[in-house]
C-alpha positions as CSV (number, residue, x, y, z in Angstrom):
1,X,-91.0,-34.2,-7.5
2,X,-88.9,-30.8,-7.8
3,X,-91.6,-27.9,-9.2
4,X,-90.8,-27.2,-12.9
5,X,-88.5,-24.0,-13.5
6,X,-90.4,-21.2,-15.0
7,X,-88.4,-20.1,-18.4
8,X,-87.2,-16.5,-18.4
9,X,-89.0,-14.9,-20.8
10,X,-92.7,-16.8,-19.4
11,X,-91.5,-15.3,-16.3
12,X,-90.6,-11.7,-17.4
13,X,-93.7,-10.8,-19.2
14,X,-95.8,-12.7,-16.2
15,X,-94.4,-9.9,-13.8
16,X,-95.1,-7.3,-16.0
17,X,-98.8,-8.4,-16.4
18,X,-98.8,-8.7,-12.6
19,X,-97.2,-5.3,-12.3
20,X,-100.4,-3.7,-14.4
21,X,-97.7,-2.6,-17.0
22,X,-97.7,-3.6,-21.1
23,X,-94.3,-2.0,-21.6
24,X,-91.7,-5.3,-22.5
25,X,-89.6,-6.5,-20.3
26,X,-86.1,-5.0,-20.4
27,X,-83.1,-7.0,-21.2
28,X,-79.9,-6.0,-20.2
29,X,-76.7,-6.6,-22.7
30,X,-73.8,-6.1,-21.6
31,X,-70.3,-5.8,-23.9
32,X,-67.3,-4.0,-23.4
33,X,-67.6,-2.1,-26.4
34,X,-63.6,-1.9,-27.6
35,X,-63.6,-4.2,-30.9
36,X,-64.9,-1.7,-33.6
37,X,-66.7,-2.2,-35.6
38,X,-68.1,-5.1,-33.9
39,X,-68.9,-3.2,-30.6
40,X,-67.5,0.3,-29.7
41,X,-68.6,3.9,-28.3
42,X,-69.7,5.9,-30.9
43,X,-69.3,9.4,-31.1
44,X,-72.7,10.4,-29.3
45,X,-71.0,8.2,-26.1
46,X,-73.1,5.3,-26.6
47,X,-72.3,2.0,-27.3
48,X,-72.7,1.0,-30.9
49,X,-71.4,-1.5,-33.5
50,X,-72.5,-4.5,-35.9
51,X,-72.9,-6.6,-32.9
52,X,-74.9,-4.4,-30.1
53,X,-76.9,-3.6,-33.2
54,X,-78.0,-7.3,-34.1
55,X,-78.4,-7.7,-30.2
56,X,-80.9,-4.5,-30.0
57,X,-82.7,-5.9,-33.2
58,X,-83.0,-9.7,-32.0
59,X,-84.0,-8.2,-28.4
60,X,-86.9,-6.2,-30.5
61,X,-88.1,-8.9,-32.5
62,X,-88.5,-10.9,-29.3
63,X,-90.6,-8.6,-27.4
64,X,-87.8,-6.6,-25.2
65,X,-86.7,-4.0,-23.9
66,X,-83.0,-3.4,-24.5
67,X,-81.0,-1.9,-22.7
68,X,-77.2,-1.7,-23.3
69,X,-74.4,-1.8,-20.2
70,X,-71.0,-1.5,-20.8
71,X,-68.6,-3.4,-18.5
72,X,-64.5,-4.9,-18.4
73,X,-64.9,-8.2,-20.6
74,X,-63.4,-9.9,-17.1
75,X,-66.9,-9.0,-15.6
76,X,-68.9,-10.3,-18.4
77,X,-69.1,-13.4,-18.5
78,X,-69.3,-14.4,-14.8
79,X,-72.6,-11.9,-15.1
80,X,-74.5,-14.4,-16.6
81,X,-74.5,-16.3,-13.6
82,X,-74.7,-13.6,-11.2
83,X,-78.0,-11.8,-13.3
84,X,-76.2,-9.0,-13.6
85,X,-77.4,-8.6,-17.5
86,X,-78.8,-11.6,-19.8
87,X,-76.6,-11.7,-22.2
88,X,-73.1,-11.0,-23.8
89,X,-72.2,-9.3,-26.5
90,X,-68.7,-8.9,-27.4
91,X,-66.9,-10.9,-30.0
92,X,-66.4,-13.9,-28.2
93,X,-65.8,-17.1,-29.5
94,X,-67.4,-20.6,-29.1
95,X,-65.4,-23.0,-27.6
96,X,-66.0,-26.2,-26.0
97,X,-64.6,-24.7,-22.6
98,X,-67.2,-22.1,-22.7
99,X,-70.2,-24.2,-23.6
100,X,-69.7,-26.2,-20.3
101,X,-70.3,-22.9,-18.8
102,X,-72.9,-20.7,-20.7
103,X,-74.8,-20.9,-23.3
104,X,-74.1,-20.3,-27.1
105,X,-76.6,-18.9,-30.0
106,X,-76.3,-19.7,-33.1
107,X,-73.1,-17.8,-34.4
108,X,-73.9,-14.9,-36.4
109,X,-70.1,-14.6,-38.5
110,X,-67.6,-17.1,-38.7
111,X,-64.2,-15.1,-37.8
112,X,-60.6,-16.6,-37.1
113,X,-57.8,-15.7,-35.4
114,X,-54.7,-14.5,-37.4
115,X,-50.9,-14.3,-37.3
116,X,-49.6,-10.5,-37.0
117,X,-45.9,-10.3,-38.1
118,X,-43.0,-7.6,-38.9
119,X,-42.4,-6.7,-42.7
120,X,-39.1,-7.9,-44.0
121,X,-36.7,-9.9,-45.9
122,X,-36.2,-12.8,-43.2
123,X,-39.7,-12.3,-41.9
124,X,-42.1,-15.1,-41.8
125,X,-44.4,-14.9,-44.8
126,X,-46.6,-18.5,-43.9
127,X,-47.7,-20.1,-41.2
128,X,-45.0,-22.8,-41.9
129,X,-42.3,-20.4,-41.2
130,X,-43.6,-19.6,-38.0
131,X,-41.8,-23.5,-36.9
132,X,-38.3,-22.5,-34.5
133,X,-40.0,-18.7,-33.7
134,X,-41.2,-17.1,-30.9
135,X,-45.3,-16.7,-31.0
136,X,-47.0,-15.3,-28.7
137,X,-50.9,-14.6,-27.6
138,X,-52.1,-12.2,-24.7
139,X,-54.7,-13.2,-22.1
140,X,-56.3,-16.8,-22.0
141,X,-58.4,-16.3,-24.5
142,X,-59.0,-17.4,-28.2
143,X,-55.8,-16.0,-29.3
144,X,-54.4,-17.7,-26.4
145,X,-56.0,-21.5,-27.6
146,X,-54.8,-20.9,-31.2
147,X,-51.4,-20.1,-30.0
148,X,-51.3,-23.3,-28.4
149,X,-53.1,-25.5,-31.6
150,X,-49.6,-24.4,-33.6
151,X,-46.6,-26.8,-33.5
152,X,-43.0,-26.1,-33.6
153,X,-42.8,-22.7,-32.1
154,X,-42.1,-21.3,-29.1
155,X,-45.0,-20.4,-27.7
156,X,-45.0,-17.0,-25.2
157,X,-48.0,-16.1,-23.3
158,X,-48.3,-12.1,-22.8
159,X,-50.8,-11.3,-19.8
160,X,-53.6,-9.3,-20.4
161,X,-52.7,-6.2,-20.8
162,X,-49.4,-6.5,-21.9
163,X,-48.3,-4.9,-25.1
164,X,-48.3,-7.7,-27.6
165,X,-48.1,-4.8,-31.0
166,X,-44.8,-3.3,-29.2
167,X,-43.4,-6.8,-28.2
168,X,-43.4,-7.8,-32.0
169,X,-41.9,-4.6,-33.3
170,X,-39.0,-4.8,-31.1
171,X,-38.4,-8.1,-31.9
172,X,-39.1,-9.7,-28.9
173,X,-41.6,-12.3,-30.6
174,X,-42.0,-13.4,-33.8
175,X,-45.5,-13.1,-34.6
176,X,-48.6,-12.3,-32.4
177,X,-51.9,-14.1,-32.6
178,X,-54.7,-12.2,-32.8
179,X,-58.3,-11.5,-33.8
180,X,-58.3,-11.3,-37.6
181,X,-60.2,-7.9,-37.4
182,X,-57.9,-6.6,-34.9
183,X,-55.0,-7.7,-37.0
184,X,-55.8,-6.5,-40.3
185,X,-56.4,-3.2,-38.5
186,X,-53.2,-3.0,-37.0
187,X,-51.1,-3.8,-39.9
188,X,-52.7,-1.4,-42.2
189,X,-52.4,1.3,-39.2
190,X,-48.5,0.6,-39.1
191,X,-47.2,2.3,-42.0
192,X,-45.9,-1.0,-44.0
193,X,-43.8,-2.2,-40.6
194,X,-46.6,-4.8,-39.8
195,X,-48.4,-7.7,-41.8
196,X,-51.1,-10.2,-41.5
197,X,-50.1,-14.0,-42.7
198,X,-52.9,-15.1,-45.1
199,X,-53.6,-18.2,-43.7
200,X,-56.1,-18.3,-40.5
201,X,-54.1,-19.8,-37.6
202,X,-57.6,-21.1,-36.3
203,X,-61.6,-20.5,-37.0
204,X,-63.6,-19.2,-35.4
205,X,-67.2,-18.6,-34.5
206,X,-69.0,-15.7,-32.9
207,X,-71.9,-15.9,-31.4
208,X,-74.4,-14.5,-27.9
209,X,-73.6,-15.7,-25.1
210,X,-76.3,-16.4,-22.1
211,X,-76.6,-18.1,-18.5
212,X,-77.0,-21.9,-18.9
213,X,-80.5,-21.5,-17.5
214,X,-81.6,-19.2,-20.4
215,X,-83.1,-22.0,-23.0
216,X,-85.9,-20.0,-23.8
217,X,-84.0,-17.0,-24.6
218,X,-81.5,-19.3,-26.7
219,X,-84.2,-20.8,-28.8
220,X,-86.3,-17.3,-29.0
221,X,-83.0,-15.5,-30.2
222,X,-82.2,-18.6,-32.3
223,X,-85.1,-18.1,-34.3
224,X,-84.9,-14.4,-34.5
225,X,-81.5,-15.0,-36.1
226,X,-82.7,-17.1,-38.5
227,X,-85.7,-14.9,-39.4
228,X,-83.1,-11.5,-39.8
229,X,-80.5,-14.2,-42.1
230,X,-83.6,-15.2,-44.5
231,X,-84.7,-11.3,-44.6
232,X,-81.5,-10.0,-45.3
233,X,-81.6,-7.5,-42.2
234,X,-78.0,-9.2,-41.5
235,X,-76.4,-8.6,-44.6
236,X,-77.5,-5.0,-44.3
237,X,-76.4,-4.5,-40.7
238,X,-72.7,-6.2,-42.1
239,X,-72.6,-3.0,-44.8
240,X,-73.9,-1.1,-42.6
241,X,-71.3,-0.8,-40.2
242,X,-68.3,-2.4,-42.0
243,X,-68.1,-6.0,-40.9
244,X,-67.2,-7.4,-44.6
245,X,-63.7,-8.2,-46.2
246,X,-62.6,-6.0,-49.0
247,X,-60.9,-6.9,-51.9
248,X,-57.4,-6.2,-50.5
249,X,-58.8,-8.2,-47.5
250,X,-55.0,-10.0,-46.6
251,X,-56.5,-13.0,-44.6
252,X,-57.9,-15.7,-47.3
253,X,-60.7,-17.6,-45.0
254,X,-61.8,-19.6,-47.9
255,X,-58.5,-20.2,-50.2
């Protein structure tokens, strides 16, 4: 019979007791810090943000070190595996695709992705009107999956990278799918030329993501969440850096 896998965190502090050291073990999170205010570098040069914030806390509650690494979200992911860090933060999304591959928490804020789109009189002002236009999502990503949950359009996929703002002011697609955050910002950065539909195109849930071998982490971060939710420490890291809608807030999650 195969030996039993030590966990993670059994393993962690057992080096560190075999090292003759009490400090806690480090854990390394890594995010790419460019979705403010989420995750982002703050003026001192440092990664910051709702999300690097809750990860420091939950880290600390459990007895770790942490330690924050910034790294292209390509890279992130496929570090889980690798043990390059022990876990993601950076906006992502739950999706069954992932959760064959890593390992969720429980989400922390329930997100969606929204339809960006031009101001004017023939403009598309619902999600219906959208049906006969050109749509289209950059990467293969969230935005990417909601783009292709809509019927009737004409879907056009933008690589990574590619300018999707640009594409839809010159009129080269329709509407762009984006993070909600991200599009709310955009439009109220454009000087009236840009607008956010009200109804989500898709929910969406956003959560930590770890290496499938990282149960114990999972369930010690699980509960750590919880305990923050109940205390109202997540509440006051929300106001403290932003993450709330405002009353002029143009996507209606709950209409």
């Amino acid at each position: 019979m195969a030996a039993k896998e030590t966990p993670l965190l059994e393993l962690l502090f057992f080096l560190g007791a075999a090292l003759g050291t009490t400090q806690a073990p480090a854990l390394r999170i890594a995010s790419d810090a460019t979705f403010p205010p989420f995750h982002f570098i703050g003026e001192s040069g440092e990664p910051t943000g709702f999300e690097i914030a809750l990860a420091r806390l939950v880290a600390e509650r459990e007895g770790f070190r942490p330690y924050v690494v910034v790294r292209p979200y390509d890279d992130l992911l496929p570090g889980l595996a690798t043990g390059a860090h022990h876990l993601v933060a950076a906006t992502t999304g739950i999706t069954p695709e992932r959760e064959r591959l890593y390992l969720f928490t429980k989400p922390y804020f329930e997100t969606c992705q929204a339809a960006l789109v031009r101001v004017g009189e023939k403009e598309p002002t619902t999600l219906a009107e959208l049906f006969g236009r050109r749509v289209g999502a950059a990467g293969a990503g969230t935005s990417a999956r909601a783009l292709a949950g809509l019927q009737g359009i004409e879907a056009v996929a933008l690589g990574k990278g590619e300018a999707g703002v640009p594409f839809l002011e010159e009129g080269k697609i329709d509407a762009l799918i984006v993070d909600e955050f991200g599009a709310v910002r955009t439009a109220r950065a454009s000087n009236g030329r840009l607008r956010v539909l009200a109804e989500p195109v898709a929910l969406e849930r956003y959560a930590f993501v770890l290496s499938l071998a990282s149960d114990d982490l999972k369930a010690a971060f699980n509960s750590a969440l919880e305990a923050l939710e109940r205390e109202g420490s997540l509440e006051e890291l929300r106001k403290e850096f932003g993450v709330e809608r405002d009353e002029d807030w143009p996507v209606k999650m709950n209409p």
